[in-house]
NUPATI-535773 format. One record per residue (C-alpha): residue number from 1; x, y, z. Coordinates in steps of 0.2 Angstrom, whole numbers, plus 2048, in hexadecimal, padded with zeros to 3 digits. Example, Ala and Ser with C-alpha at 12.3 -4.5 7.8 and 13.67 -1.06 7.14 Angstrom:
i, px, py, pz
1, 83E, 7EA, 827 .
2, 844, 7FB, 824 .
This chain:
i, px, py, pz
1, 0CF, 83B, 82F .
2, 0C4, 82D, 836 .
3, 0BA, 825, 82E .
4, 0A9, 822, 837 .
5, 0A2, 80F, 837 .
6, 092, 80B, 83C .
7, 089, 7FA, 83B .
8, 07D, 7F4, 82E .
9, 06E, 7F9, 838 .
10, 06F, 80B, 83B .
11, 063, 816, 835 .
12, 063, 820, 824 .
13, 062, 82E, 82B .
14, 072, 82A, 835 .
15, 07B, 825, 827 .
16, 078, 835, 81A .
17, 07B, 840, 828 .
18, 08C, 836, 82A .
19, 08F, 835, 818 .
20, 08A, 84A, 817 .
21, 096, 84F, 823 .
22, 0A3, 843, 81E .
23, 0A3, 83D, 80F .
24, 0A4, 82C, 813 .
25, 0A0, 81F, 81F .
26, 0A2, 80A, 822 .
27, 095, 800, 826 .
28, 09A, 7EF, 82E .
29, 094, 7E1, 827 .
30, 086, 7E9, 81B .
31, 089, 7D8, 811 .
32, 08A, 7C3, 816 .
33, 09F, 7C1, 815 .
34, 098, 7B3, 809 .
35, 093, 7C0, 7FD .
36, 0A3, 7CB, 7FE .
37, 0AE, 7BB, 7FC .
38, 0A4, 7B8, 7ED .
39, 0A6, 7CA, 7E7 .
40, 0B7, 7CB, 7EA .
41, 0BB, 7BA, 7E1 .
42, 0B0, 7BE, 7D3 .
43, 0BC, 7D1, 7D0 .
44, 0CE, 7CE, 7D5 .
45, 0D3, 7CA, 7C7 .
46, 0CD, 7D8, 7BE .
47, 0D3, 7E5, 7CB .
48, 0E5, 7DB, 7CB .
49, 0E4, 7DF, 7B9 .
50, 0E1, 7F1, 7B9 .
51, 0ED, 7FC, 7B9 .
52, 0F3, 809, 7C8 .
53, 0ED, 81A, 7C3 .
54, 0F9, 827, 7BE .
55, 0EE, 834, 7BB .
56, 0E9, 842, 7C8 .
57, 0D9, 841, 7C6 .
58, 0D6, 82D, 7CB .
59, 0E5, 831, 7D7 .
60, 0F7, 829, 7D6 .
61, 0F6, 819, 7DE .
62, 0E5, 814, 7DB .
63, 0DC, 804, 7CF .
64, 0CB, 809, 7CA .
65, 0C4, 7F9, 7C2 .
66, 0B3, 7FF, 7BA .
67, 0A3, 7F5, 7B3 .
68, 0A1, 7E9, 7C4 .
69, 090, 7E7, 7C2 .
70, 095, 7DF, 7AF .
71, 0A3, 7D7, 7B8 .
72, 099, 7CF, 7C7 .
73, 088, 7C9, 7CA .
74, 08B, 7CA, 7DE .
75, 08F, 7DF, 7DC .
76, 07A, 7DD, 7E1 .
77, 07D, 7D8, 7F1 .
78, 085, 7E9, 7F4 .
79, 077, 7F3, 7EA .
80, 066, 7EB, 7F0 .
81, 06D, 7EE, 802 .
82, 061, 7FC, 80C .
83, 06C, 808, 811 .
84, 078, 808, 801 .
85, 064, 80C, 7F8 .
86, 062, 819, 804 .
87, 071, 821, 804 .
88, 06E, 822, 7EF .
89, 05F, 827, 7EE .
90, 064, 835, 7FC .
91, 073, 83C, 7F1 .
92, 06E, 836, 7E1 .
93, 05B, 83C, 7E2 .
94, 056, 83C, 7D2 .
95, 063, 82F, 7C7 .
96, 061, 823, 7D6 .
97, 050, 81D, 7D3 .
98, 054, 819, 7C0 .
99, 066, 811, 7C3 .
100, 063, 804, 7D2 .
């Protein structure tokens, strides 16, 4: 399967119609590499310290670090972002407007 990628100004619509069909989709550049340096420096060494999953629920080569949000203040810059609201508050109608 490929995965669809679309650019950080496409519409919502476009995107939760993607995400509908799909299941996933990338958006390019949704955040400043400034900020996904940050993030990623704040939480490799939390996801180099968890464990590969041996479970066949979480899959069998897979790290599932959990808590980011605890772990890293720059996990906003992915959250406050338009479409990734949009795309919440399209599949997570009602939990959405609570947990963002």
């Amino acid at each position: 399967m490929t995965i669809i990628r679309v650019n950080k100004n496409t519409s919502h619509d476009n995107l939760c119609e993607i995400i509908e069909r799909d299941g996933c989709v990338i958006i390019e550049n949704m955040v400043s590499q400034k900020d996904m340096d940050a993030l990623i420096t704040d939480l490799r060494p939390y996801i180099d310290n968890t464990p590969v999953s041996n479970e066949g629920f979480c899959g069998n080569r897979t790290r599932r670090t959990s808590a980011l949000f605890a772990k890293s203040l720059h996990t906003a810059a992915l959250v406050e972002q338009p479409l990734f609201i949009a795309a919440a508050e399209n599949f997570l109608p009602n939990s959405a407007k609570c947990s963002i």
